[in-house]
C-alpha angles and dihedrals in degrees: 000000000000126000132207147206118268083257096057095039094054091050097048088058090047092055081047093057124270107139094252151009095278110192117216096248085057098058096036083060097036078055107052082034084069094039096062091044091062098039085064100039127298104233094180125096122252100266082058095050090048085048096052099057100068076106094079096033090059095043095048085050089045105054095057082066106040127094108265096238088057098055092041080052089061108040111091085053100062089028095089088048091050095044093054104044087048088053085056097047088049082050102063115081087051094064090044091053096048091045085055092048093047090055098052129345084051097051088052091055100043087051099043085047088051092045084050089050096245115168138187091239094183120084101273127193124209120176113188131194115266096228094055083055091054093061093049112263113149110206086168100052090048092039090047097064086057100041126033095184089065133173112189120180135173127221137180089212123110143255092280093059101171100053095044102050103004095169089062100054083041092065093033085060088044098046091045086044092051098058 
C-alpha cells in the first residue's frame, strides 16, 4: 500500500469525503481537545459525543496512509490519549458490576452482617450533600446504626467533593485521622 505526506493525505480524505482538508496537527489537538473534555466531565449528549469523535476517525484513517516517519512522529503525543481512554474503557465492567453488587447482593449482606450485630467499631466519617439533606435523606440516621463513633458532616459541595472544596475534605481527613 502507498503511503503519502500529511498534505496529500490530508487532501485524499478530503476527496473521500471529510468536510474539509484537516491537517494532522488539527485533529491531534481536536483529539486531546476531547480527551480532556471527557477527562473532566463530558457535559454534551451522545450524538455530540459521536460527533465529536470524527478526530479519531480521521486519525485512525489517516495513519494507514501516512509515511511511517510521520505517524511515528506523532505518536507520543496521542499515546497518552489513547492510553487513558483505553484505562477507562477497561474500567468499565468493574464499575457496572459494582453498581450491580451495590443494588442486591450488597444489601443482603449488609442486612444479614447487621442482623448478625456487626458494627464498625473504628471512628468513621461520613459528609453528605446538603441537598440530599434537605430532601430528607438521613445519611446519619442510616451511618449511625453502623457506626456508633460517628462523624457526620454536610457540604454544599458536589458529587466530585475533593476537587470542589478540597480544604474541607482535607480537615475532615484530618479530623477523622486524629480520634
Amino acid at each position: 500500500m502507498s503511503t503519502y505526506s500529511e498534505a496529500e493525505v490530508s487532501k485524499r480524505l478530503h476527496e473521500r469525503g471529510w468536510r474539509k482538508a484537516f491537517t494532522v496537527a488539527e485533529m491531534v489537538d481536536k483529539w486531546e481537545g476531547l480527551v480532556s473534555e471527557v477527562e473532566q466531565g463530558y457535559t454534551h449528549t451522545i450524538h455530540e459525543y459521536t460527533n465529536d469523535l470524527y478526530s479519531r476517525n480521521w486519525l485512525q484513517e489517516a495513519s494507514g496512509l501516512l509515511h511511517g516517519f510521520v505517524v511515528q512522529d506523532w505518536t507520543p503525543q496521542l499515546s497518552p490519549s489513547e492510553e487513558y481512554l483505553q484505562a477507562s474503557r477497561e474500567a468499565v465492567p468493574s464499575i457496572v458490576a459494582d453498581y450491580r453488587a451495590w443494588a442486591g447482593v450488597d444489601i443482603e449482606h449488609d442486612r444479614a452482617d447487621r442482623a448478625g450485630g456487626a458494627l464498625l467499631r473504628m471512628p468513621v466519617g461520613v459528609v453528605q450533600q446538603d441537598w440530599g439533606a434537605a430532601l430528607g435523606y438521613d445519611a446519619e440516621a442510616v451511618w449511625r446504626t453502623w457506626a456508633p463513633d460517628l462523624d457526620h458532616r454536610l457540604t454544599a459541595a458536589g458529587h466530585f467533593m475533593a476537587e470542589e472544596d478540597p480544604a474541607m475534605v482535607v480537615k475532615i481527613l484530618g479530623d477523622l485521622l486524629a480520634r
